[in-house]
N, C-alpha and C positions, 0 to 999 in steps of 0.2 A: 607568211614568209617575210623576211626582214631583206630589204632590197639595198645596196649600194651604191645605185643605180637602174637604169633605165631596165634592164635585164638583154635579152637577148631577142634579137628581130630575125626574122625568118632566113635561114640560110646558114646562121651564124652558127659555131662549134661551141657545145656547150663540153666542159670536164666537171664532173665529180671526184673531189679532193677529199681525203683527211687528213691523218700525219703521217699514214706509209709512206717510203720510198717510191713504191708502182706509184702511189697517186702524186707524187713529185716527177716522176717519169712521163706519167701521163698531161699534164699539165704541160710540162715543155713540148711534150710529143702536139697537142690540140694547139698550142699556138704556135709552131711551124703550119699545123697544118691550114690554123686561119691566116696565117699569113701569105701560103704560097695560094690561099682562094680568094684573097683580099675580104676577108670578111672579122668581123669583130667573134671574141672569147669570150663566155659567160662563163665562170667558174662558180662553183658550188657546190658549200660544206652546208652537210643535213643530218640535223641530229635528231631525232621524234621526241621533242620535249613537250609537247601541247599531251599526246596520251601519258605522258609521267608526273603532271604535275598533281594526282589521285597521293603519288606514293615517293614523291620528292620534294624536297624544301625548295624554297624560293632562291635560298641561297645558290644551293647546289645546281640547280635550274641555269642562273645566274656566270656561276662557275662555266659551264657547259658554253654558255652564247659568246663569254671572255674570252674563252680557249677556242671557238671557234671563230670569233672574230680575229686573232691573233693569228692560228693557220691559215684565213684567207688574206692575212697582209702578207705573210711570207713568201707563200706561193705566186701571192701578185707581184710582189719585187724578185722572184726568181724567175718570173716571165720576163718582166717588162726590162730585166737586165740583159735577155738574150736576144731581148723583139721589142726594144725601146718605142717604136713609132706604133704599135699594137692596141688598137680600141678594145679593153679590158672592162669588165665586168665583174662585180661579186655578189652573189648573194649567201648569207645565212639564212636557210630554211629552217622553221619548228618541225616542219614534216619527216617522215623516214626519207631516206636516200632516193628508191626506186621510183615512188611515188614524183618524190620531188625533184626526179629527172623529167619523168613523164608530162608531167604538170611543165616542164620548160621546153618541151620537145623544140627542136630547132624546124620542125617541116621536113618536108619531102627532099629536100634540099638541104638541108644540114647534120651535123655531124656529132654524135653523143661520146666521150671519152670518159673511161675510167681505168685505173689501175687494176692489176690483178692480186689474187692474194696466194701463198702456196707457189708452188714448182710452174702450174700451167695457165701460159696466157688464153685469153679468153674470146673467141671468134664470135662474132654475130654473124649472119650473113642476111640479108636484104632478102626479104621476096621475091623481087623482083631477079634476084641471080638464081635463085629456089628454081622460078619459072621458066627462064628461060634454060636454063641444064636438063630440065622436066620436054622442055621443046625439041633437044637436040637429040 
């Protein structure tokens, strides 16, 4: 993974961006929400270009890390214009997306964001809410 930084320290809201809209939604949405927990943003764009390099030119490889370096500056100046004083983060991942949320998990304590794609947004719910509605 290609870092811009430090990454993301325990607590902290990570977003997963590309060039959607949701993931421009999302991205403002994760730094309100690190802001109102005072915690820092790790954003990250994941493309799987380490499994394609069998059946992709280096160029195109290349192409791929430009264009995603270029969406995690946009998305950074579309933050840091609404949440100016906001400890930001970027990374470019070779890894696929899911993985390489995983791989940044925020802890127990922190907050994963992504966009949706289609009509319907997308719920996770906690274990821990699972358990306890299982209790009541």
């Amino acid at each position: 993974m290609e870092s811009t930084s430090s990454g993301s320290e325990p607590g902290s809201v990570i977003v997963g961006v590309d060039g959607s809209e949701s993931a421009r939604d999302a991205a403002l949405w994760a730094a309100s929400e690190a802001t109102r927990r005072e915690r820092g943003l790790h954003m990250l764009y994941a493309a799987e270009m380490d499994g394609q390099k069998l059946y992709t030119s280096a160029e195109s490889i290349e192409q791929v890390r430009t264009a995603g370096r270029a969406l995690l500056d946009e998305k950074f100046a579309a933050v840091l214009e609404q949440h100016p004083g906001l400890d930001v983060s970027t990374e470019l991942s070779r890894s696929a997306p899911a993985p390489s949320l995983l791989h940044r998990s925020a802890g127990p304590h922190g907050t994963i964001a992504v966009g949706s794609r289609g009509p319907c947004p997308v719920q996770l719910i906690p274990r821990r809410a699972r358990e306890q509605e299982g209790a009541s």
